[in-house]
TIKE-255100 format. One record per residue: x negated, y negated, z negated of N, C-alpha, C in turn. Coordinates in Angstrom, 2 decimals, always signed. Each point is the difference from the previous one (the first is absolute). Layout:
<<X,Y,Z>,<X,Y,Z>,<X,Y,Z>>,
...
This chain:
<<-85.14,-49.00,-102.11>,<+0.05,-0.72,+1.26>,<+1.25,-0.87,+0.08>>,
<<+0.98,+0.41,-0.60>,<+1.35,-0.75,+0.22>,<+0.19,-0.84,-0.79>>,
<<-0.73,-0.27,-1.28>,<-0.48,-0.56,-0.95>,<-0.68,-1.45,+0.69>>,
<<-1.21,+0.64,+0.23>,<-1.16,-1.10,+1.10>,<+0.97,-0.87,+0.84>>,
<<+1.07,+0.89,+0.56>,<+0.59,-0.96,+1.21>,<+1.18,-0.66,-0.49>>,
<<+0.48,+0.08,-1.08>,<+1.09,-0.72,-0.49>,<-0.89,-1.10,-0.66>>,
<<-0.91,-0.28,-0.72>,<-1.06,-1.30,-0.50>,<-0.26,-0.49,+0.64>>,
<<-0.26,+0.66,+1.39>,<-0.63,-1.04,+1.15>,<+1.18,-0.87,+0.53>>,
<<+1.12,+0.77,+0.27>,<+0.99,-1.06,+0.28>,<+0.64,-0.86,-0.85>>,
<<-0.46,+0.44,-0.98>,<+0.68,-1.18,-1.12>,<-0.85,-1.29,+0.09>>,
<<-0.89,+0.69,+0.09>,<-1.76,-1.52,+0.15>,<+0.59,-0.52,+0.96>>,
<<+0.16,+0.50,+1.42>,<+0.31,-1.02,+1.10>,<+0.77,-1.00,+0.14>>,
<<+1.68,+1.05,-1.24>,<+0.96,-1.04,+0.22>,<-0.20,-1.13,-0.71>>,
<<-0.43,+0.43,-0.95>,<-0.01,-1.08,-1.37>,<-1.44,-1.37,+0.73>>,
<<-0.93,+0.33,+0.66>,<-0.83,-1.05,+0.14>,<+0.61,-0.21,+1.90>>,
<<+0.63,+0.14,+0.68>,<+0.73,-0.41,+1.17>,<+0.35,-1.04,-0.40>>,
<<+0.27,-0.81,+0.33>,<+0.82,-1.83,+0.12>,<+1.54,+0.29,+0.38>>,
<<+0.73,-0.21,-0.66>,<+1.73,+0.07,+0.40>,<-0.05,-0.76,+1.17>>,
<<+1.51,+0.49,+0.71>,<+0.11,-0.81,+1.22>,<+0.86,-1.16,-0.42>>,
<<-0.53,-1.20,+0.83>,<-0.13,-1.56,-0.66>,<-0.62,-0.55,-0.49>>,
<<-0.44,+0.59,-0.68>,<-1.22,-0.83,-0.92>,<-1.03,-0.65,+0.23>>,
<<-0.88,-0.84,+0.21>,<-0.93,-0.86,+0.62>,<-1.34,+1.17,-0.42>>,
<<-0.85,+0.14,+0.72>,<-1.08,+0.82,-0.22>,<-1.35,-0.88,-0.84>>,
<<-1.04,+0.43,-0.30>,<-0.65,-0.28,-0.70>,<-1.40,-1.12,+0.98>>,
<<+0.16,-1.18,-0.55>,<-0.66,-1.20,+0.86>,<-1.80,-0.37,-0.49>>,
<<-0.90,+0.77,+0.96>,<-0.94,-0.06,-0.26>,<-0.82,-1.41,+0.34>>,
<<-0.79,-0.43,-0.74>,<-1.18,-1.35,+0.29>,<-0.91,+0.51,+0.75>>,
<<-0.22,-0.76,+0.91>,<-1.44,+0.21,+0.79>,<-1.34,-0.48,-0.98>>,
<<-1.01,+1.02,+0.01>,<-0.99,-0.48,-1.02>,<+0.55,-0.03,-1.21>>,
<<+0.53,+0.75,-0.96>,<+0.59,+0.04,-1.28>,<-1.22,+0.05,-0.96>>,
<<-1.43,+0.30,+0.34>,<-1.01,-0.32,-1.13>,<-1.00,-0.67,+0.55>>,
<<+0.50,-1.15,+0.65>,<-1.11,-1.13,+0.56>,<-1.42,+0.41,+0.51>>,
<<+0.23,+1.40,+0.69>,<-1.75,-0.05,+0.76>,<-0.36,-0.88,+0.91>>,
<<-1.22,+0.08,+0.05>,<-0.73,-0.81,+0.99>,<-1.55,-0.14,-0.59>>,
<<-0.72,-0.91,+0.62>,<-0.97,-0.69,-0.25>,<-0.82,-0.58,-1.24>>,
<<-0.22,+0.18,-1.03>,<-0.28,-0.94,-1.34>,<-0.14,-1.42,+0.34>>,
<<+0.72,-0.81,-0.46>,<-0.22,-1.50,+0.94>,<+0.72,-0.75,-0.76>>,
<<-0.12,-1.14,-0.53>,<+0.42,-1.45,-0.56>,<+0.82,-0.60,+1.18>>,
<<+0.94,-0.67,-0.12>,<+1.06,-0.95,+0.33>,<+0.16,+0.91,+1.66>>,
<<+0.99,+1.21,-0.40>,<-0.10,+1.03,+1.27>,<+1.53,+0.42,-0.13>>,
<<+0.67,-0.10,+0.89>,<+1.37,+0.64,+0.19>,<+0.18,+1.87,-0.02>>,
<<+0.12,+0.77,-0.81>,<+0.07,+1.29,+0.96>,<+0.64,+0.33,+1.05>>,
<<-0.42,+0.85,+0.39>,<+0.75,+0.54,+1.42>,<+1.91,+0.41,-0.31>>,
<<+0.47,-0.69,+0.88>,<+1.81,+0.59,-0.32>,<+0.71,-1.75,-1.01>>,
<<-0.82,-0.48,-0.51>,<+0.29,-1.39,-0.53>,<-0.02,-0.99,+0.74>>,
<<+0.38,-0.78,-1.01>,<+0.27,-1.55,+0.12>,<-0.30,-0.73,-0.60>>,
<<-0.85,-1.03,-0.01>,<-0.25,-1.11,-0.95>,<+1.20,-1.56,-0.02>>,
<<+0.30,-0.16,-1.16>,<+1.25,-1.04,-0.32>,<-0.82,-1.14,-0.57>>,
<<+0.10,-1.46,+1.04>,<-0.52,-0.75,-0.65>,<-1.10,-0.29,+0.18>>,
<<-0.70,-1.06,+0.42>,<-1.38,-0.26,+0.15>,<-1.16,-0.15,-0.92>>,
<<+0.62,+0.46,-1.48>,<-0.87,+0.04,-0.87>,<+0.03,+1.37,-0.32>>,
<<+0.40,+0.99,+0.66>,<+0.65,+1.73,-0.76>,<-1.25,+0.28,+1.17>>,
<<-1.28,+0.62,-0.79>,<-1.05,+0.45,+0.81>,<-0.08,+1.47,-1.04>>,
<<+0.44,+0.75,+0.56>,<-0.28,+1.30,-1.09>,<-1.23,+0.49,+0.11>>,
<<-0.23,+1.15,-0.84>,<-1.37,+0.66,+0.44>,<-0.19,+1.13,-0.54>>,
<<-0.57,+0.97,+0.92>,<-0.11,+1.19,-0.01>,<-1.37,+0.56,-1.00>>,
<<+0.70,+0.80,-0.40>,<-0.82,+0.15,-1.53>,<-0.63,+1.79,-0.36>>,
<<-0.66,+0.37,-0.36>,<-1.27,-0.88,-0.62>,<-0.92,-0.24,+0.84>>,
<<-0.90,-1.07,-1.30>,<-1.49,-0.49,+0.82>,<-0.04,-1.57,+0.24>>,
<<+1.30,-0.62,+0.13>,<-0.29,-1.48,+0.22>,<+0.26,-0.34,-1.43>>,
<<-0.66,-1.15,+0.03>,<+0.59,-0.63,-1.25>,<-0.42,+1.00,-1.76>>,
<<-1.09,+0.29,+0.35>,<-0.23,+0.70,-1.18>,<+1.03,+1.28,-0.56>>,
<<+0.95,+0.10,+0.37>,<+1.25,+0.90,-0.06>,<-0.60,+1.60,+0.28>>,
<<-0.62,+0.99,-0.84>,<-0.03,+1.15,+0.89>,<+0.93,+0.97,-0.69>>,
<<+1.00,+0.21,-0.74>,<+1.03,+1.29,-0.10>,<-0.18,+0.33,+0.72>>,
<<+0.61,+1.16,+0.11>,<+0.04,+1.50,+1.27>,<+1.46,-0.20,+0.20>>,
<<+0.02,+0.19,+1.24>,<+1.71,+0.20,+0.69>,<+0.41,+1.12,-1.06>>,
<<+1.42,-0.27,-0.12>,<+0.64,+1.37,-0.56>,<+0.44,+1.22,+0.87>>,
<<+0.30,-1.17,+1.31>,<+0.46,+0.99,+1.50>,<-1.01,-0.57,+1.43>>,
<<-0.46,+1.18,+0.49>,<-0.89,-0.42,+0.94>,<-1.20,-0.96,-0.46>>,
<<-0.64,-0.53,+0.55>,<-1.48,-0.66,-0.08>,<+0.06,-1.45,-0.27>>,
<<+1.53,-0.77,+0.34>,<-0.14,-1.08,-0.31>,<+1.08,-0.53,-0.63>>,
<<+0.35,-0.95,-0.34>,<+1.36,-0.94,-0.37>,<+0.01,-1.79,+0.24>>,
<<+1.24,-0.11,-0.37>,<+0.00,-1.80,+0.02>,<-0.49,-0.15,-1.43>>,
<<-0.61,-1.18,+0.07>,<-0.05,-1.24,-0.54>,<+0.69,-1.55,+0.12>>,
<<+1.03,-0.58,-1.04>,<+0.65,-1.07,+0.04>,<-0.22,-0.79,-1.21>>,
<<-0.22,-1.31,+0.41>,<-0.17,-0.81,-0.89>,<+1.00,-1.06,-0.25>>,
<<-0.38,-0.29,-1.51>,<+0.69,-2.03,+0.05>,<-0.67,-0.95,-0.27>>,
<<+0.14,-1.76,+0.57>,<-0.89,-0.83,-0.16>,<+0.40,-1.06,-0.95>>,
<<-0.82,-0.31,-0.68>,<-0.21,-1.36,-0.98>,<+1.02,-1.00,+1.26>>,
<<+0.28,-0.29,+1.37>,<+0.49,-0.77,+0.61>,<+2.12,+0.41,-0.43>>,
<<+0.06,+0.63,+0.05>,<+1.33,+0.43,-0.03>,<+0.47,+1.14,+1.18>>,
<<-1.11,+0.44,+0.29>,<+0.26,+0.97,+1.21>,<-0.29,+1.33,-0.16>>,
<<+0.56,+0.85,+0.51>,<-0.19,+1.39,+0.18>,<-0.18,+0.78,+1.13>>,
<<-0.49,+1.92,-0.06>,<-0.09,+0.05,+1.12>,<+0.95,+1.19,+0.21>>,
<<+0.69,-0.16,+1.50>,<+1.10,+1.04,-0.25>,<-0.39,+0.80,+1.33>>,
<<+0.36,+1.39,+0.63>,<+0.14,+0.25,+1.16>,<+1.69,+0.82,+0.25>>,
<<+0.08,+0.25,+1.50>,<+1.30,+0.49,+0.09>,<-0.27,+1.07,+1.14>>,
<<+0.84,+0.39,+0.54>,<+0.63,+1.41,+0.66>,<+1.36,-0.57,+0.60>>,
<<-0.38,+0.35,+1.21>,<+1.69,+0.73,+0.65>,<+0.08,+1.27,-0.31>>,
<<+1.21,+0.41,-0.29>,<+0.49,+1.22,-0.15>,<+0.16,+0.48,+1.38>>,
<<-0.46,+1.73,-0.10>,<+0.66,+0.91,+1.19>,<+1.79,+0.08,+0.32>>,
<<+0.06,+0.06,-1.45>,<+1.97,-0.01,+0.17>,<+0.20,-1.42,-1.29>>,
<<+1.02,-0.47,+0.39>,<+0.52,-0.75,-0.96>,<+0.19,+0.52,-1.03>>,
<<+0.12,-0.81,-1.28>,<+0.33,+1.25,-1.80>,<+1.61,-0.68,+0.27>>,
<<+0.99,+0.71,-0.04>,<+1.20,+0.16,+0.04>,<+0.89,-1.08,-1.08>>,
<<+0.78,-0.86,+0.20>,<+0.85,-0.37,-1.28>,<+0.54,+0.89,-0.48>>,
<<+0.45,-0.03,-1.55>,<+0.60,+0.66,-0.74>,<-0.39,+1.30,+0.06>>,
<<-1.46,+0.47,+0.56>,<-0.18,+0.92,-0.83>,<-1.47,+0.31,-0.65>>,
<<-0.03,+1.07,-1.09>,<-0.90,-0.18,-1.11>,<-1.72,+0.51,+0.63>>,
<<-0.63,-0.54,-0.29>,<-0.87,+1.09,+1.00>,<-1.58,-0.47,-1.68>>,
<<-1.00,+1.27,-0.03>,<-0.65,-0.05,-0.92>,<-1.59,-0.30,+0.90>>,
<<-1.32,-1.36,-0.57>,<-0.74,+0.46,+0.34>,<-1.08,-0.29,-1.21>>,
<<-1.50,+0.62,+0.61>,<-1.05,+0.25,-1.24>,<-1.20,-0.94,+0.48>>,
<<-0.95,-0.04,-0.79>,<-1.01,-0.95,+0.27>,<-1.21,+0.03,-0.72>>,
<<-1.05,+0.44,+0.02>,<-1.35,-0.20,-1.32>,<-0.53,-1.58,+0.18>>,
<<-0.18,-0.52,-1.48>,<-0.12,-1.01,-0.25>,<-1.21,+0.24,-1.41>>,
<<-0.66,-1.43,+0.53>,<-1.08,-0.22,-1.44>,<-0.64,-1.28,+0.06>>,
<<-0.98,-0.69,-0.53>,<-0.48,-1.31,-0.29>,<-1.41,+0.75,+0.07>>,
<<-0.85,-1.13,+0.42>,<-1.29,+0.17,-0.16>,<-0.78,-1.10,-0.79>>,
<<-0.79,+0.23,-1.19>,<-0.35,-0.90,-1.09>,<-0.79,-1.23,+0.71>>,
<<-0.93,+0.99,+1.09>,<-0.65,-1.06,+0.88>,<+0.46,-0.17,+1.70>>,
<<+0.17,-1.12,+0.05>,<+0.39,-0.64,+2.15>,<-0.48,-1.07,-0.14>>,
<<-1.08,-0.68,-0.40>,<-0.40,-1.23,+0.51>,<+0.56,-1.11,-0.72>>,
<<+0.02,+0.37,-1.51>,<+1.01,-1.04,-0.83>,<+1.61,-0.35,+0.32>>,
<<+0.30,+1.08,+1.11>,<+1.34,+0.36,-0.26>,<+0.61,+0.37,-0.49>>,
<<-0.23,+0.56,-1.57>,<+0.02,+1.01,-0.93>,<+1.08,+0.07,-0.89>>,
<<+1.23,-0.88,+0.37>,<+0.85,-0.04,-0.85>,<+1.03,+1.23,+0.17>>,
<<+0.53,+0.87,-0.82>,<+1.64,+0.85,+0.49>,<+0.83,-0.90,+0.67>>,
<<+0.41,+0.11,+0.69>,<+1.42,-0.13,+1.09>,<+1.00,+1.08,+0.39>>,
<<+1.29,-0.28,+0.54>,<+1.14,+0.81,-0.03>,<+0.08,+0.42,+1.35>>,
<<+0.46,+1.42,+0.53>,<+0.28,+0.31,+1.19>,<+1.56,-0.69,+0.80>>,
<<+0.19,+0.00,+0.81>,<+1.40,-0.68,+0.43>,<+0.23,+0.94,+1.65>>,
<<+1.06,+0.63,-0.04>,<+0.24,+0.68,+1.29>,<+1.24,-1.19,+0.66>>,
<<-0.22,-0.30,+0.87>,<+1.45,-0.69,+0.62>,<+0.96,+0.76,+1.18>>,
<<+0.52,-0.59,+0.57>,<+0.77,+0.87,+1.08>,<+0.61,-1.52,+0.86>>,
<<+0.35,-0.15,+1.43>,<+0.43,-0.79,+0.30>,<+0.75,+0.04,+1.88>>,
<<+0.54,-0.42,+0.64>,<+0.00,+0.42,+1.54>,<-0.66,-0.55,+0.91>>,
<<-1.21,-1.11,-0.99>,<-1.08,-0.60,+1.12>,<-1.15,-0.02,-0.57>>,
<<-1.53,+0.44,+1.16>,<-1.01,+0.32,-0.89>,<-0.40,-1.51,-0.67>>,
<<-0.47,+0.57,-1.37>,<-0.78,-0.77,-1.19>,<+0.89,-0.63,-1.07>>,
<<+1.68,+0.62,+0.38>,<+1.12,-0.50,-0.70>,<+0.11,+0.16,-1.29>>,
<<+0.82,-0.26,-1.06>,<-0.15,+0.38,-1.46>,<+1.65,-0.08,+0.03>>,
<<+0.89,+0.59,+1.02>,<+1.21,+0.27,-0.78>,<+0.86,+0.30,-0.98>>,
<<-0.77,+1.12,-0.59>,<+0.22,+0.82,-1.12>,<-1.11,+0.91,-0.29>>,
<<+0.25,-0.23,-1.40>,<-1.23,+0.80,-0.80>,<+0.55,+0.95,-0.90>>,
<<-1.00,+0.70,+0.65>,<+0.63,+1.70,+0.13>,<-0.88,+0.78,-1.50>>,
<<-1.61,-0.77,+0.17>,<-0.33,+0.40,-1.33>,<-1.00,-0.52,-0.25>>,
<<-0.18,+0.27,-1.52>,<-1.01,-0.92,-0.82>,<-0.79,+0.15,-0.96>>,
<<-1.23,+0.18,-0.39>,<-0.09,+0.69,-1.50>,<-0.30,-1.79,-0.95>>,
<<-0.93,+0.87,-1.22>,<-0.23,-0.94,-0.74>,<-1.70,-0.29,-0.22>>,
<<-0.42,-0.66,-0.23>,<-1.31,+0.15,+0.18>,<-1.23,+0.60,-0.29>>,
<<-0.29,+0.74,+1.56>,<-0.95,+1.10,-0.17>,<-1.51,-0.22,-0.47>>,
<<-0.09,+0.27,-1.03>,<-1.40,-0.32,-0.86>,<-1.42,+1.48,+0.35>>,
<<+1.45,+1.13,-0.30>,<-1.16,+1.03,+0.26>,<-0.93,+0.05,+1.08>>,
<<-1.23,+0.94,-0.53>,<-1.10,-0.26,+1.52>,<+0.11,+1.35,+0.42>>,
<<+0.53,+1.07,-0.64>,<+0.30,+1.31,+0.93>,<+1.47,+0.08,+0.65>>,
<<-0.14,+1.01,+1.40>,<+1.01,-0.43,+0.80>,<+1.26,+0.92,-1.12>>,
<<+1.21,-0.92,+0.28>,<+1.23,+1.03,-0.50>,<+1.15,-0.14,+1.01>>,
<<+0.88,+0.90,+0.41>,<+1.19,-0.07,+0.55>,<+1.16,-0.72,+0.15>>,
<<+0.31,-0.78,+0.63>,<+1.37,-0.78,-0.48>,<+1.25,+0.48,+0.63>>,
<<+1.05,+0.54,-0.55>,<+1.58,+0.23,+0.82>,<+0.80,-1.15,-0.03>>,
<<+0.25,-0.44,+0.64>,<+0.92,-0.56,+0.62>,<+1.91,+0.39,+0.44>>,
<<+0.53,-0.29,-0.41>,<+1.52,+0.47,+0.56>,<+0.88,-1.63,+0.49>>,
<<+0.33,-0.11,+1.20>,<+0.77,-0.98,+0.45>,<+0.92,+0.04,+1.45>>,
<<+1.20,-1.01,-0.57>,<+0.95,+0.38,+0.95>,<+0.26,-1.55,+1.05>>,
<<-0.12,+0.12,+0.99>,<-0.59,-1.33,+1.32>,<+1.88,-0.51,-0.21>>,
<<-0.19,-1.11,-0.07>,<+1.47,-0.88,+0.18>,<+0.76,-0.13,+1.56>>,
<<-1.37,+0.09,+0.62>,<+0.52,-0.01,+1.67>,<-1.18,+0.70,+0.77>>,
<<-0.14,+0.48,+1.41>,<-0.87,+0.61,+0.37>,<-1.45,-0.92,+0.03>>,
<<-1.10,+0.53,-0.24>,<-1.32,-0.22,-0.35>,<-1.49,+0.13,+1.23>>,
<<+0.36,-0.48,+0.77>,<-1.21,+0.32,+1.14>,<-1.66,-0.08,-0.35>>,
<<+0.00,-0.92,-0.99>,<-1.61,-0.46,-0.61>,<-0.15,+0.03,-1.16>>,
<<-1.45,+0.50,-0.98>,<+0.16,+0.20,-1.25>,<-1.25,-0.84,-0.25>>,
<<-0.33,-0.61,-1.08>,<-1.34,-0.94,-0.22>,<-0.45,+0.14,-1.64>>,
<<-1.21,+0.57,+0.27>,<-0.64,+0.11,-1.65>,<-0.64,-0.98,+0.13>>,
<<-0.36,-0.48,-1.15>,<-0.29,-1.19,-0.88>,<-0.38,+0.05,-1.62>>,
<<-1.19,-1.12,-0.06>,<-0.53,+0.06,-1.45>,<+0.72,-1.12,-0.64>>,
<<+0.72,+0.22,-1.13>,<+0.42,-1.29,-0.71>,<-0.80,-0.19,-1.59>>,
<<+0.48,-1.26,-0.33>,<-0.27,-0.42,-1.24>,<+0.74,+0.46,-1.36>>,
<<-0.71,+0.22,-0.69>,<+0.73,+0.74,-1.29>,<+1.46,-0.58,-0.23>>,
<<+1.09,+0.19,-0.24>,<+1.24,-0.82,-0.43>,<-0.41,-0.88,-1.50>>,
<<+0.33,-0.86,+0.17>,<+0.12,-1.15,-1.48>,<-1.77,-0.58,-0.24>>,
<<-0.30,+0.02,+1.42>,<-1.26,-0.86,-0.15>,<+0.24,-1.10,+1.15>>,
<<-0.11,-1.29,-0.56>,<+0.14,-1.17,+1.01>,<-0.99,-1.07,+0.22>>,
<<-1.16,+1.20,+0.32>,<-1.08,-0.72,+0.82>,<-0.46,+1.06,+1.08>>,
<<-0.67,-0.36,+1.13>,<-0.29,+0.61,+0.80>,<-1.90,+1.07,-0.61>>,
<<-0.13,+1.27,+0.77>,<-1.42,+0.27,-0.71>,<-0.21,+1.21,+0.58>>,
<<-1.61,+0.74,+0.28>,<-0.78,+0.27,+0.85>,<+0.28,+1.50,-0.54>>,
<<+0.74,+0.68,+0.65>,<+0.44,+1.60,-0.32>,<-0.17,+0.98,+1.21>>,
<<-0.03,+1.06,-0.47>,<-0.18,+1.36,+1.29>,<+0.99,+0.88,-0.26>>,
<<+0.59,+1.19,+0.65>,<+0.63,+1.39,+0.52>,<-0.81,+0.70,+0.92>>,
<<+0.18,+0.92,-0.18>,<-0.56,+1.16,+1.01>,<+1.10,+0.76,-0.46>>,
<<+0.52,+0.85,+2.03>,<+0.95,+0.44,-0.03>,<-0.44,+1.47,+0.84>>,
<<+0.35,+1.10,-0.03>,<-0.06,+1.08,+0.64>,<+0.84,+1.03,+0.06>>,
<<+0.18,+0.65,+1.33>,<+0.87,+1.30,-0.17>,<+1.46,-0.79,+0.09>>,
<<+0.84,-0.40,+0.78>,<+0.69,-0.35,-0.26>,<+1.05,+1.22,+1.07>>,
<<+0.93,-0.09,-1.10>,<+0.66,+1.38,+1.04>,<+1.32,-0.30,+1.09>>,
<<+0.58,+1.37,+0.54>,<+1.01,-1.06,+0.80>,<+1.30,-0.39,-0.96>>,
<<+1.02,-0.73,+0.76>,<+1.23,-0.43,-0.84>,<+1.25,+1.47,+0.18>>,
<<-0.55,+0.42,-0.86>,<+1.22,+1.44,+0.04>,<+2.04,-0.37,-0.61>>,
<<+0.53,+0.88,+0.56>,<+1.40,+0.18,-0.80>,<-0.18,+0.15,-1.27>>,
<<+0.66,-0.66,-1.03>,<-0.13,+0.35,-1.65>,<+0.67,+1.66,+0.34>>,
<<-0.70,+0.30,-1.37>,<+0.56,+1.72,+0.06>,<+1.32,-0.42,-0.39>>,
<<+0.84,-0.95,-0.73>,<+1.67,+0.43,-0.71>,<+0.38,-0.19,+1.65>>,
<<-0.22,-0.64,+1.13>,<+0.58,-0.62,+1.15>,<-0.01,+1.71,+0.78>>,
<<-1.46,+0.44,+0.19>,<+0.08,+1.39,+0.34>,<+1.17,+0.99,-0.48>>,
<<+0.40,-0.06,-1.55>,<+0.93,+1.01,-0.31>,<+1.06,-0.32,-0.02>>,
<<+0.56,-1.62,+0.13>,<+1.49,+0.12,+0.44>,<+0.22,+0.34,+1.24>>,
């Protein structure tokens, strides 16, 4: 018994939040439910841009993967015009300057969207006005796979961060514009890095 109750308090202290520390900043709608629907905002978003028509996936657009989390996800594309489609979020709390905070994301390509079919790159931004691109917080390289996989993320905000905006980009070191997809799901909240927790 004294055993039991010394583990339990170790669990508490160790996953408790120190005092100061910014707590853990959840997204509204973090795995895009809603509706199955072409050029559709989810609920808790924002659409950037009068060409950024996202869409809720699967079922439009020939696209049917299975959500990895919950029943649905985004869909983002890019156009032969030079355009892309991005959405954004206000944050519940601002992400803090100078400090480190970790987040995650499932990501994949779908072979078929309507001859959108090219790989494209994920792009997280951060900024203090919605649809801003202040700083970019993270990025991969281009997602080809068609099963979902995890992405971590670790980044530290230069100044406080009120709005965050995902976005599909173009492969790096290609300089023409061209017809690509992402599908994004599960995206988690922006936590304290664990080294920030143990100092």
């Amino acid at each position: 018994m004294a055993w039991y109750l010394f583990f339990f308090l170790l669990s508490a202290f160790l996953t408790e939040p120190k005092p100061g520390l910014p707590e853990n900043i959840r997204l509204v709608n973090p795995s895009f439910e809603g509706t199955p629907q072409d050029a559709t905002v989810p609920t808790g978003w924002m659409a950037c841009g009068d060409n950024s028509t996202p869409d809720i996936l699967p079922g439009a657009w020939g696209v049917y993967t299975e959500a990895s989390d919950g029943k649905t996800y985004l869909g983002l594309i890019t156009r032969e015009d030079g355009t892309w489609e991005k959405i954004a979020q206000k944050l519940r709390k601002p992400l803090k300057a100078n400090q480190c905070y970790s987040f995650s994301t499932d990501l994949c390509h779908s072979s078929a969207y309507d001859g959108y079919n090219i790989p494209v790159k994920f792009q997280l931004w951060g900024d203090g006005r919605a649809c801003g691109r202040g700083q970019l917080l993270a990025e991969t390289s281009v997602i080809r796979h068609g099963s979902w996989k995890t992405y971590h993320f670790e980044f530290t905000p230069k100044k406080d961060l009120e709005y965050i905006l995902i976005e599909a980009r173009y492969a790096n070191g290609i300089y023409f514009a061209y017809k690509g997809n992402l599908l994004i799901d599960n995206c988690s909240a922006f936590s304290i890095c664990q080294r920030a927790m143990l100092n």
